[in-house]
C-alpha atoms as one frame of an Amber mdcrd trajectory, in Angstrom:
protein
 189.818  99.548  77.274 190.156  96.163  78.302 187.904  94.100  79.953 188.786
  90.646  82.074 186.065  87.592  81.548 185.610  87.453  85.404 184.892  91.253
  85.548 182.027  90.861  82.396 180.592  88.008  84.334 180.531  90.047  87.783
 180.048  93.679  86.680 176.298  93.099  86.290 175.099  92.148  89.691 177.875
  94.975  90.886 176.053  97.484  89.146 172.703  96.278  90.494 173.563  96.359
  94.123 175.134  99.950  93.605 171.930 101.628  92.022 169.932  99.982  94.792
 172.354 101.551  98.085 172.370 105.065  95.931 168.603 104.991  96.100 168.339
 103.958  99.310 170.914 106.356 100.934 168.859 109.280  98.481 165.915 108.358
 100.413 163.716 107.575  97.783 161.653 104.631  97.339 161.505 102.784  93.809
 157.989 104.312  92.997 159.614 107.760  93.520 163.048 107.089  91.638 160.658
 105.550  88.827 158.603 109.082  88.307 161.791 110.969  88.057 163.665 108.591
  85.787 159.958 107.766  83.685 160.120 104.263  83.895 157.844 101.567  85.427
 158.382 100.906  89.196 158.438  97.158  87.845 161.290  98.257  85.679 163.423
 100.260  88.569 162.801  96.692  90.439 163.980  94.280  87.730 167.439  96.362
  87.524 167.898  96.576  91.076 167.509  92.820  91.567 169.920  92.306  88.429
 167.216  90.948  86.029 166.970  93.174  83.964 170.434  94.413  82.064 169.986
  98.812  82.357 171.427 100.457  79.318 173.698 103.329  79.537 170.994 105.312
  79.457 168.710 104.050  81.703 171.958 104.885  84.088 172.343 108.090  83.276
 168.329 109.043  83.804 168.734 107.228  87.384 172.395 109.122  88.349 170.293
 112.662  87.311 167.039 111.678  89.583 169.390 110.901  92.185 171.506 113.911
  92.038 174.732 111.914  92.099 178.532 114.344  92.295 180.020 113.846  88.988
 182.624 111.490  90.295 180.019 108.612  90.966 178.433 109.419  87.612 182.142
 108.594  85.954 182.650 105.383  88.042 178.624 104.341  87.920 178.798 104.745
  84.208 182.104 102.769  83.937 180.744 100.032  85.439 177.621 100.136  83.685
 179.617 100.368  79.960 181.363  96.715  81.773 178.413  95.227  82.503 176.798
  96.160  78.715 179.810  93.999  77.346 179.003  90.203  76.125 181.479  87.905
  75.318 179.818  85.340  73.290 181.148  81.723  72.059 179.634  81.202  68.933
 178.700  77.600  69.578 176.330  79.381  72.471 174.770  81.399  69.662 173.933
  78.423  67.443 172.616  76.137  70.100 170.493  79.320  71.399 169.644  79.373
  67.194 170.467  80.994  63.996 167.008  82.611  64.536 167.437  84.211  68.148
 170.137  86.192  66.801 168.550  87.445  63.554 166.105  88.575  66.416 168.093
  90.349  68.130 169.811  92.459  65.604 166.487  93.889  64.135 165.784  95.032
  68.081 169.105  97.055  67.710 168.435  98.261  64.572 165.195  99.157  65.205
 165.982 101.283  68.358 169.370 102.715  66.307 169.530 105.970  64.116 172.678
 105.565  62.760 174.557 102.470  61.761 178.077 102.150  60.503 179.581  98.958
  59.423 183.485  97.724  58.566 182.853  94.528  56.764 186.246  92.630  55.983
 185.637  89.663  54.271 181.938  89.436  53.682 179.007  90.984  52.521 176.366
  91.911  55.645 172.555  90.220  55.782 171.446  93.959  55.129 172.531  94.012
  51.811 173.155  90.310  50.503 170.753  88.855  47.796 168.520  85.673  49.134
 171.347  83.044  47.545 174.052  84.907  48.745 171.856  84.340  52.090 171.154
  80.818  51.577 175.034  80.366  50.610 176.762  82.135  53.926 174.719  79.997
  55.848 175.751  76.689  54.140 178.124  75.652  56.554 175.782  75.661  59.318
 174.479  71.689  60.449 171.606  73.067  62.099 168.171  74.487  60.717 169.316
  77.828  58.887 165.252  78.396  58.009 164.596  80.889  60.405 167.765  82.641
  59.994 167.762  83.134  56.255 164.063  84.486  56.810 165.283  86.616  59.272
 168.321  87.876  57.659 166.298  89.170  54.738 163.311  90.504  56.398 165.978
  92.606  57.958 166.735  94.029  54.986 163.254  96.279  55.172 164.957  98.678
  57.804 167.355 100.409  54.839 163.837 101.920  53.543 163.528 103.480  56.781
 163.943 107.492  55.427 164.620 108.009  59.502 167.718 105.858  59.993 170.835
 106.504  58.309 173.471 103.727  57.139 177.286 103.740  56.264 178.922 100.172
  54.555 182.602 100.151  54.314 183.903  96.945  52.622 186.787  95.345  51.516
 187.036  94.855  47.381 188.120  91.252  48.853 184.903  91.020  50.522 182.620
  92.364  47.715 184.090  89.631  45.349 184.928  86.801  47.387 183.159  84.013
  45.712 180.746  82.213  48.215 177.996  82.102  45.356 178.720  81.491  41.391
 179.925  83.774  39.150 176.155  85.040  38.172 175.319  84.857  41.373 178.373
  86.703  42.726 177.611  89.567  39.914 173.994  89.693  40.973 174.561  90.686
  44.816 176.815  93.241  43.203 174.179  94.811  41.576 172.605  94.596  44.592
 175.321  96.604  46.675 174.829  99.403  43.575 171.135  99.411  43.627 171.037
 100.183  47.454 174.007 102.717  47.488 171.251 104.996  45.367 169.250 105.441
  48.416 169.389 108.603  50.177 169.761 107.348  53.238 172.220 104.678  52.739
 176.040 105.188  52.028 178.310 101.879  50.390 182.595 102.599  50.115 184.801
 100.008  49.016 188.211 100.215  49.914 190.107  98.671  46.400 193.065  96.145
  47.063 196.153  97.907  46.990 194.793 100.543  48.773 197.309 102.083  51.617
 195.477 102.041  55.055 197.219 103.319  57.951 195.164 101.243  60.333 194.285
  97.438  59.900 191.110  96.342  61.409 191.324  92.615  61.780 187.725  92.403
  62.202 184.285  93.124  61.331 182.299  95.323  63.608 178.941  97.723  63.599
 178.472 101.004  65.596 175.193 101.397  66.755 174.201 105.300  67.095 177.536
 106.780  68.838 177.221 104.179  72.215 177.012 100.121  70.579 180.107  98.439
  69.108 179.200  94.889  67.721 182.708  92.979  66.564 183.060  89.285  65.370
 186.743  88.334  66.517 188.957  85.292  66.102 188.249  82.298  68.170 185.420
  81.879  67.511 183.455  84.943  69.885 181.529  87.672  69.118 181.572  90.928
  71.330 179.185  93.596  72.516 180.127  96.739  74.013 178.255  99.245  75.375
 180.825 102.381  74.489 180.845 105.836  75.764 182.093 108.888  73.833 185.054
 109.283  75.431 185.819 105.343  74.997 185.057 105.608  70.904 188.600 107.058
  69.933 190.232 103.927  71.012 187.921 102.241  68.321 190.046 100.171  65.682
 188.819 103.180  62.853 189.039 106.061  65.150 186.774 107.768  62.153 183.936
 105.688  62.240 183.602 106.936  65.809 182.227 110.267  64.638 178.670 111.125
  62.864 179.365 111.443  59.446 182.228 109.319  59.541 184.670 108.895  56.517
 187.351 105.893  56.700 190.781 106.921  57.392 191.626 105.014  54.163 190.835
 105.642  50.492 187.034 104.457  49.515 185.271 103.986  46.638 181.556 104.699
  45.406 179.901 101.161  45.059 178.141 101.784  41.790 181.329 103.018  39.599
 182.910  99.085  41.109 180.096  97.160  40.743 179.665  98.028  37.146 183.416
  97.219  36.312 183.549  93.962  38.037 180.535  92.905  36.478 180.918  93.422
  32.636
């Protein structure tokens, strides 16, 4: 699925305008849509004037109160998956702050169950040590306080026995060297310590390794709906996916619960203690 810049920018205030005429030719006022749907009137307001963004679910809980044919539900939802897509330059993330978007990852984590990660050429927040923190962030001109504080007080939600977690990485991104050697064999350690926790699953893929696909960038899968990518020039992307949308996803695996990458992957620990002797 491909989405234009002009439709991202216009799909919001679409979708806005459309829940408001399907409530108003059902009849129902916004208190009454609100009961059925169990949200706030305030709420059913805010997305009907466009300021506040609905989630896919919020959608689907208004489509069902208003007894919408299937057909609208398809294009509704469509348009609702568009206008849950951000296109973001990365120099708009740093002048919003380092901070803001440390934020903002521990609200999706928070409301997530299940989080899957593809990490090419780095080592996530999640699971870095504080220098490899500190060292990632190095480049950065601006205040990187905040962020480095909130990159590792992230790091609490792997304890969470309720949320599940699956790390794929590259051996090049496990031992690229953006600390010193001790350093560099410390976050390994790291990466084996946290791959004992029940909850939480860590795969390198080795170099060498044949893999019939070739992601050529990093992205997290929120529960089965969220994809999160970093891509080239500079943007980062948000997309609010659908089930039938996932198989189009650059690991068609990592689409499913219980996902296993379509390429060979290794146990962290096993690595970690080779690289490091």
């Amino acid at each position: 699925m491909t989405f234009e810049a002009e439709q991202l920018g216009e799909s919001g205030t679409e979708l806005a305008s459309l829940l408001r005429d399907l409530r108003k030719r059902a009849g129902l006022s916004g208190d009454r849509l609100a009961a059925r749907c169990n949200m706030s009137q305030s709420k059913v307001s805010r997305i009907e004037n466009g300021r506040t963004r609905p989630s896919l679910v919020d959608v689907e809980q208004i489509l069902r109160a208003l007894d919408a044919p299937p057909g609208l539900v398809a294009e509704v939802s469509a348009l609702a998956r568009m206008a849950n897509t951000e296109w973001r330059n990365l120099r708009e993330l740093r002048r919003k702050g380092l901070g803001t978007r440390q934020a903002e990852l521990k609200s999706l984590e928070a409301s997530s169950t299940q989080m899957r990660y593809f990490l090419l050429s780095m080592v996530t927040g999640l699971l870095a040590t504080p220098e490899y923190v500190r060292a990632s962030l190095a480049h950065s001109t601006a205040d990187t306080s905040k962020a480095v504080a909130g990159k590792l007080g992230r790091q609490a939600v792997l304890y969470d026995a309720s949320k599940r977690f699956t790390f794929v990485l590259t051996e090049q991104a496990v031992r690229w060297p953006v600390v010193s050697p001790l350093a560099l064999a410390e976050q390994m350690d790291r990466l084996a310590s946290l791959s004992y926790l029940p909850n939480v699953q860590i795969g390198v893929i080795p170099v060498g390794a044949p893999t019939p696909r070739t992601p050529l960038s990093t992205f997290t899968i929120y529960d089965a709906a969220l994809v999160s990518s970093s891509l080239a020039r500079a943007t980062a992307l948000r997309v609010l996916w659908s089930d039938s949308d996932l198989p189009s996803l650059p690991n068609r695996a990592a689409s499913r619960p219980g996902w296993k990458p379509a390429c060979p992957c290794r146990s962290a620990h096993p690595m970690a203690a080779k690289w490091t002797r």
